[in-house]
C-alpha beads as a LAMMPS data file, in Angstrom:
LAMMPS data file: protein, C-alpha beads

236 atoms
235 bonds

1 atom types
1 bond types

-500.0 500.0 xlo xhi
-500.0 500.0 ylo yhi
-500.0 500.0 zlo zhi

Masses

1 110.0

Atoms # bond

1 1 1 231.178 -179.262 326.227
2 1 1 233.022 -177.993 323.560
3 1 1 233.339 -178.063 320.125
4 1 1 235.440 -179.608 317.938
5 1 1 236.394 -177.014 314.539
6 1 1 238.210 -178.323 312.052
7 1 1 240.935 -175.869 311.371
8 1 1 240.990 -175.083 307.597
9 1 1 243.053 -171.951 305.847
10 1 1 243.923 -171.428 301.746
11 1 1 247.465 -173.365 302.161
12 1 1 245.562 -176.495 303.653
13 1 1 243.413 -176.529 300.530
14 1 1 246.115 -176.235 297.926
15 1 1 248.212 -178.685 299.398
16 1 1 245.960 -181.024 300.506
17 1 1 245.097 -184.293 298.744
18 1 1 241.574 -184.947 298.012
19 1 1 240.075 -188.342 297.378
20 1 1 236.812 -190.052 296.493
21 1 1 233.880 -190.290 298.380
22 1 1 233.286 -192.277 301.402
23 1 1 230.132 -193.799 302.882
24 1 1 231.316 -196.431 306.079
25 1 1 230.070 -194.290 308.594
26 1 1 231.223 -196.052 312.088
27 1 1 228.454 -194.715 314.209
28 1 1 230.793 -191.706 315.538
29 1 1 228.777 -188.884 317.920
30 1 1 228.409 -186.327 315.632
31 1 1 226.627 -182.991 317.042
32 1 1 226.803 -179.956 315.543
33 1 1 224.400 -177.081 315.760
34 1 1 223.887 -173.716 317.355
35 1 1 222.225 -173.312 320.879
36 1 1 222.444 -169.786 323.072
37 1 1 222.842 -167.659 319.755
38 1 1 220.292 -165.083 318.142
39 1 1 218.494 -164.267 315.105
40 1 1 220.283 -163.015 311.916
41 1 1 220.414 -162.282 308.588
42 1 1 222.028 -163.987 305.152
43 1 1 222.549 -160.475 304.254
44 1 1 225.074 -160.326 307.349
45 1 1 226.494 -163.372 306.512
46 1 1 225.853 -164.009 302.851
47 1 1 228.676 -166.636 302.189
48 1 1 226.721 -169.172 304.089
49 1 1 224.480 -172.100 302.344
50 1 1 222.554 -174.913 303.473
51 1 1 223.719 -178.438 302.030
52 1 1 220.468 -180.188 301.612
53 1 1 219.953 -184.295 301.780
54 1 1 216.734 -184.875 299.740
55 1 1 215.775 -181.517 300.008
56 1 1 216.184 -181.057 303.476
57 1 1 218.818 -179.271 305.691
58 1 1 221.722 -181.670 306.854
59 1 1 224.691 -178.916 307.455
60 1 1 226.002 -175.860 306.920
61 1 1 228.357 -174.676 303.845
62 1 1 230.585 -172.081 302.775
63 1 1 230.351 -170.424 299.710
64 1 1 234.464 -170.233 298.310
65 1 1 233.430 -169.342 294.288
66 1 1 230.757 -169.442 292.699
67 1 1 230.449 -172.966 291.815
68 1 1 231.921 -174.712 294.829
69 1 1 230.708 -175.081 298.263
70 1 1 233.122 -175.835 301.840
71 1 1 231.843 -178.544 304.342
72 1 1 232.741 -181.304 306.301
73 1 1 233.692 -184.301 305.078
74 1 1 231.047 -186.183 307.806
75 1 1 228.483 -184.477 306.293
76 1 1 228.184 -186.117 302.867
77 1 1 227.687 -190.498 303.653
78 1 1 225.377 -190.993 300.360
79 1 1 225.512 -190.775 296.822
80 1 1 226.384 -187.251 295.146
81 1 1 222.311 -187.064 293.255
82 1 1 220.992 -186.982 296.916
83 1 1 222.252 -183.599 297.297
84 1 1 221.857 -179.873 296.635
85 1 1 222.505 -176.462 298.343
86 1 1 220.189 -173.754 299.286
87 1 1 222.267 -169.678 298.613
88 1 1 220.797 -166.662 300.083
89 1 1 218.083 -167.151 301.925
90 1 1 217.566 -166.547 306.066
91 1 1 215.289 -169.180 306.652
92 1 1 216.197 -172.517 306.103
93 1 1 213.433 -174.107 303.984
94 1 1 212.294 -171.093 301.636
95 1 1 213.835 -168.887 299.630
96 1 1 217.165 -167.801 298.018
97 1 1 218.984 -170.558 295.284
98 1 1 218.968 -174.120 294.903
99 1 1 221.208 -175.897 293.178
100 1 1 221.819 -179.522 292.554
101 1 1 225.340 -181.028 293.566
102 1 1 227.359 -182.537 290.542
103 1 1 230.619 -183.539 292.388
104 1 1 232.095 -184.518 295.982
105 1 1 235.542 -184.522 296.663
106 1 1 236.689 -185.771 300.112
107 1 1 239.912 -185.531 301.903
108 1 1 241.790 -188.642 300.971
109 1 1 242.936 -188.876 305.001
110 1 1 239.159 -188.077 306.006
111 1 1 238.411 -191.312 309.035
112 1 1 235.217 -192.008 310.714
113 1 1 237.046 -193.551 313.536
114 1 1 239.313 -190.205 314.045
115 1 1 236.700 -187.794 312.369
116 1 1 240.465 -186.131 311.554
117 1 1 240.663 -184.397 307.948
118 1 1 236.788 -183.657 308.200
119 1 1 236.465 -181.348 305.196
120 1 1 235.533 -181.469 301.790
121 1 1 234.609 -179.649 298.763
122 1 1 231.542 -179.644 296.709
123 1 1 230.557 -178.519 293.250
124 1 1 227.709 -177.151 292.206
125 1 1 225.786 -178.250 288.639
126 1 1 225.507 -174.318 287.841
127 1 1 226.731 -170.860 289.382
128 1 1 225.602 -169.261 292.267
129 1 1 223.968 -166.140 290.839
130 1 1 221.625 -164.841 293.387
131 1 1 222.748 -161.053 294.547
132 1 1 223.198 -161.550 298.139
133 1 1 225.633 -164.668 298.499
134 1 1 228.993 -163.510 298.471
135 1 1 232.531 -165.743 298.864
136 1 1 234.034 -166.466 302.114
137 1 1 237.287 -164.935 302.926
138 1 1 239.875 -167.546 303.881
139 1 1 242.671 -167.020 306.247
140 1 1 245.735 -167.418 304.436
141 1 1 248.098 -170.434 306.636
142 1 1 248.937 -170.674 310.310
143 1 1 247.954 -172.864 313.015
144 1 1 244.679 -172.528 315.527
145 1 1 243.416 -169.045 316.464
146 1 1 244.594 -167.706 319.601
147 1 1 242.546 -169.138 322.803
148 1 1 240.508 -166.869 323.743
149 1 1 239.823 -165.269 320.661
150 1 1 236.143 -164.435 319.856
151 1 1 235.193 -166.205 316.606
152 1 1 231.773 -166.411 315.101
153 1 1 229.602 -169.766 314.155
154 1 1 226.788 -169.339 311.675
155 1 1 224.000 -172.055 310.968
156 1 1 220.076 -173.653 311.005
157 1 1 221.255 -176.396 313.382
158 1 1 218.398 -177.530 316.711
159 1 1 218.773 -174.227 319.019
160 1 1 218.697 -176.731 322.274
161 1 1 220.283 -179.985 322.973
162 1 1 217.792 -182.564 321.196
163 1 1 214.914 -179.459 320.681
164 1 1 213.885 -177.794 317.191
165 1 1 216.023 -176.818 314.632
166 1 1 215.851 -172.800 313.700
167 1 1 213.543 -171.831 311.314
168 1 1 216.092 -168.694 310.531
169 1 1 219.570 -168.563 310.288
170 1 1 221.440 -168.126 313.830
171 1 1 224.847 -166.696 315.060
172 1 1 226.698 -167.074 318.483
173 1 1 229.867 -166.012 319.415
174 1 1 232.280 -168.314 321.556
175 1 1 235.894 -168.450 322.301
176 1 1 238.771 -170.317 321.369
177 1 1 239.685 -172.833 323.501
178 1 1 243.846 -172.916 324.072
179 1 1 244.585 -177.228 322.752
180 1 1 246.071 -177.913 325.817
181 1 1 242.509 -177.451 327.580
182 1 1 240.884 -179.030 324.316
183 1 1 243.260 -181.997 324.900
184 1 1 242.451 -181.989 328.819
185 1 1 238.678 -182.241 328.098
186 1 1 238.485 -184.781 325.108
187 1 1 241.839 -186.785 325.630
188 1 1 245.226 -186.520 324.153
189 1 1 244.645 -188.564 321.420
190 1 1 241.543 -186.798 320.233
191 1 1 242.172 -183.777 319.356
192 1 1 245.341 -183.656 316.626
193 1 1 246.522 -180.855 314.863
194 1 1 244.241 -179.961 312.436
195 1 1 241.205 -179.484 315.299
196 1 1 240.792 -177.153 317.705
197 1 1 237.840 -176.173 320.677
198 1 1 235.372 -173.285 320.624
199 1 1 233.387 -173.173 323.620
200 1 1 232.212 -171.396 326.574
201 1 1 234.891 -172.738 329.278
202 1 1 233.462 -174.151 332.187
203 1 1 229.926 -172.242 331.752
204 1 1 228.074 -173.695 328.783
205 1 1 225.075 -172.313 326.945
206 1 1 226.469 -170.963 323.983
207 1 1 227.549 -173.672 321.179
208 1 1 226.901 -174.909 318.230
209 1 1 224.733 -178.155 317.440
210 1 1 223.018 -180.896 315.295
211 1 1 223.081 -179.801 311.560
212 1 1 225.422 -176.775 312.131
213 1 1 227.951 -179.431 311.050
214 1 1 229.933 -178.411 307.705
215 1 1 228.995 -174.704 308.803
216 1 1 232.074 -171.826 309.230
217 1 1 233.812 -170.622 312.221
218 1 1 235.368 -167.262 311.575
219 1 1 237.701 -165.603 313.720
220 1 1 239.577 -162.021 313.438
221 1 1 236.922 -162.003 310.057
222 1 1 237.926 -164.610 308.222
223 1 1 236.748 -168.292 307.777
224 1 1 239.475 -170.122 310.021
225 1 1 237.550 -173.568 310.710
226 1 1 234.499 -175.957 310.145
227 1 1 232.144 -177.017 312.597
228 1 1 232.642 -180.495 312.683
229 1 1 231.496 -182.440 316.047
230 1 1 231.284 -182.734 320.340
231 1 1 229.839 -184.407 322.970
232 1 1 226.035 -182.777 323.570
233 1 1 225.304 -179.126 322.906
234 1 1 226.680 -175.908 324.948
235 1 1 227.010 -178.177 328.005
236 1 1 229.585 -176.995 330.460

Bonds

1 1 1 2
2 1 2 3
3 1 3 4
4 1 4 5
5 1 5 6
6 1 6 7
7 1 7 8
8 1 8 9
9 1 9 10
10 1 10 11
11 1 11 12
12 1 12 13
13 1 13 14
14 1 14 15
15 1 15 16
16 1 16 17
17 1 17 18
18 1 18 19
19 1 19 20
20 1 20 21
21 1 21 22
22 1 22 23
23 1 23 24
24 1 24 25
25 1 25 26
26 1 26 27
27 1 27 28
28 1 28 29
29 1 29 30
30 1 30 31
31 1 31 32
32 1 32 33
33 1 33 34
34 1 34 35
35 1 35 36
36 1 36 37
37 1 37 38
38 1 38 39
39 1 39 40
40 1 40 41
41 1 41 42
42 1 42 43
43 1 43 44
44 1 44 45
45 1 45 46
46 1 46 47
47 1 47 48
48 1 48 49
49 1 49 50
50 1 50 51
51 1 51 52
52 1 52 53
53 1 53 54
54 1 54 55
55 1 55 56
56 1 56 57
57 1 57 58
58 1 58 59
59 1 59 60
60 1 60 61
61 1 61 62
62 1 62 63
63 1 63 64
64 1 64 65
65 1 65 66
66 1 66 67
67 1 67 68
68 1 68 69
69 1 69 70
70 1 70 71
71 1 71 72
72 1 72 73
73 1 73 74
74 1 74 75
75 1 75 76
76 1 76 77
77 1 77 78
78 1 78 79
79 1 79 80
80 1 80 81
81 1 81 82
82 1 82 83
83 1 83 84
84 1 84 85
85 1 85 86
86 1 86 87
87 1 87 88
88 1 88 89
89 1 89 90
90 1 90 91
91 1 91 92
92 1 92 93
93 1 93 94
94 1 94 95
95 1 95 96
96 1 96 97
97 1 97 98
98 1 98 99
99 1 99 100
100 1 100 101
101 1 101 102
102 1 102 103
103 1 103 104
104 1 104 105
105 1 105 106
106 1 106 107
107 1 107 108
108 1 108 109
109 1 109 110
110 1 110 111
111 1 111 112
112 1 112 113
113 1 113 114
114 1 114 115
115 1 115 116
116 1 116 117
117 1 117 118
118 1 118 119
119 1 119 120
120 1 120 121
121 1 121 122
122 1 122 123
123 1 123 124
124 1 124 125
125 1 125 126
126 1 126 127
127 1 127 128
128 1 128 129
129 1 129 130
130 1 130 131
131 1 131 132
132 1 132 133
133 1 133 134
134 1 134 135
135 1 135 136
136 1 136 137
137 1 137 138
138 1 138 139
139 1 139 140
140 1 140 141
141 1 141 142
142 1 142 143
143 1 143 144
144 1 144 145
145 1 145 146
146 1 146 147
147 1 147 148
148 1 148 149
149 1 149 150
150 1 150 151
151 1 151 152
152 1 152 153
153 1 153 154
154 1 154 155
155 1 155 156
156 1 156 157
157 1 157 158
158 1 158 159
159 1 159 160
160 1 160 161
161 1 161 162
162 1 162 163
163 1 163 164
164 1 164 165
165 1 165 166
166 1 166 167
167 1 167 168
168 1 168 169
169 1 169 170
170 1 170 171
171 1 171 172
172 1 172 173
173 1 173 174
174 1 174 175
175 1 175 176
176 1 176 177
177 1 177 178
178 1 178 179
179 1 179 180
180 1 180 181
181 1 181 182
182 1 182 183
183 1 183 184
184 1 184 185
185 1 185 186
186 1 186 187
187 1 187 188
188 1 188 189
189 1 189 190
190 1 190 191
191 1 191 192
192 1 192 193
193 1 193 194
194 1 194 195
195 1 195 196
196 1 196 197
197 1 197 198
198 1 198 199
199 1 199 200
200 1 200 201
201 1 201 202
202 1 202 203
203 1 203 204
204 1 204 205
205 1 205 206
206 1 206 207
207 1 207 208
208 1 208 209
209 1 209 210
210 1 210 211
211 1 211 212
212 1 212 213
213 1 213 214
214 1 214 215
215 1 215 216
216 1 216 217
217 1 217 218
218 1 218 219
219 1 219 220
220 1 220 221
221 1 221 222
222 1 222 223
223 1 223 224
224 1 224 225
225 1 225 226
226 1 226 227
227 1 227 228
228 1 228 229
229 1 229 230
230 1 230 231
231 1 231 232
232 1 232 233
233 1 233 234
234 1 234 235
235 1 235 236
């Protein structure tokens, strides 16, 4: 089934309104993680981080200076001391940077019911220092990618519907999805105009999954959404 990106550019963050918190999670299916990709590197894709709930991996991040952090809004129910992110490391409980989380900011319009405005920024208690992690580059306005577009998902999420999560960071690449097909698939009223579909249309088995939530989606080489949830993993 596909997935649901959150699209997110630079004029979205400066003119957005961000508010505090939330924690009234409604129960909402949220799946996010990376199934049908392969093996890779943080040195390939060294803006990534792991956002960590008591020390273990809950989502993906992207790294946007070097002292605050891009995710979903979903991703972040509990209070900010819970929290930290691992930088530059492959696998996803060893290595690179950890830093504790000093401050959440939300999207003021963020809803569990809609899962719309599911982004967020976090900063970090100290810099990001180690070498390797490098800043995302964000694409600059505009709506949705082009369907059909390849863009590339990063993350540590389960690499099967309800299996293991990877040990070692994953990509996959999967197309954009035109809305009107999104819309088709999830309903009208699901998909508004800040989301759009990345999927595998009508075949399946290349997605992402639980915990790549939060995680970028970059397409034409530059971070254009946020994994942010769908029904199952890489089902048709």
């Amino acid at each position: 089934m596909f997935r649901f990106i959150f699209l997110v550019t630079l004029a979205l963050l400066e003119n957005s309104a961000w508010g505090a918190p939330q924690s009234a999670r409604n129960g909402t299916d949220l799946d996010g993680r990376i199934v049908g990709g392969t093996d890779t590197t943080i040195e390939a894709h060294p803006y990534i981080v792991s956002l960590r709930e008591y020390d273990s991996h809950v989502c993906g991040g992207s790294i946007i200076s070097s002292t605050w952090i891009l995710t979903a809004a979903h991703c972040l129910e509990g209070p900010v001391s819970i929290y930290s992110i691992q930088a530059g490391s492959t696998v996803r409980n060893s290595g690179g940077q950890v830093i504790a989380i000093s401050r959440v900011i939300i999207h003021e319009n963020f809803s569990w019911i809609t899962i719309d405005f599911d982004v967020a920024l976090v900063q970090l208690a100290s810099p990001i220092t180690i070498a390797v992690a490098r800043a995302i580059t964000m694409a600059p306005e505009g709506g949705p990618p082009a369907a059909g577009v390849t863009a590339v998902v990063t993350g540590w999420g389960h690499i099967a519907e309800g299996g293991p999560a990877a040990t070692v960071l994953q990509v996959v690449q999967v197309p954009i999805i035109s809305q009107a097909n999104c819309r088709i698939a999830y309903g009208e009223n699901s998909i508004t105009d800040r989301m759009f579909c990345a999927a595998v249309l009508g075949v399946g088995g290349r997605d992402a999954c639980q915990f790549d939530s939060g995680g970028p989606l970059l397409a034409n080489g530059v971070l254009t959404g946020i994994v942010s949830r769908g029904i199952g993993c890489a089902r048709p």
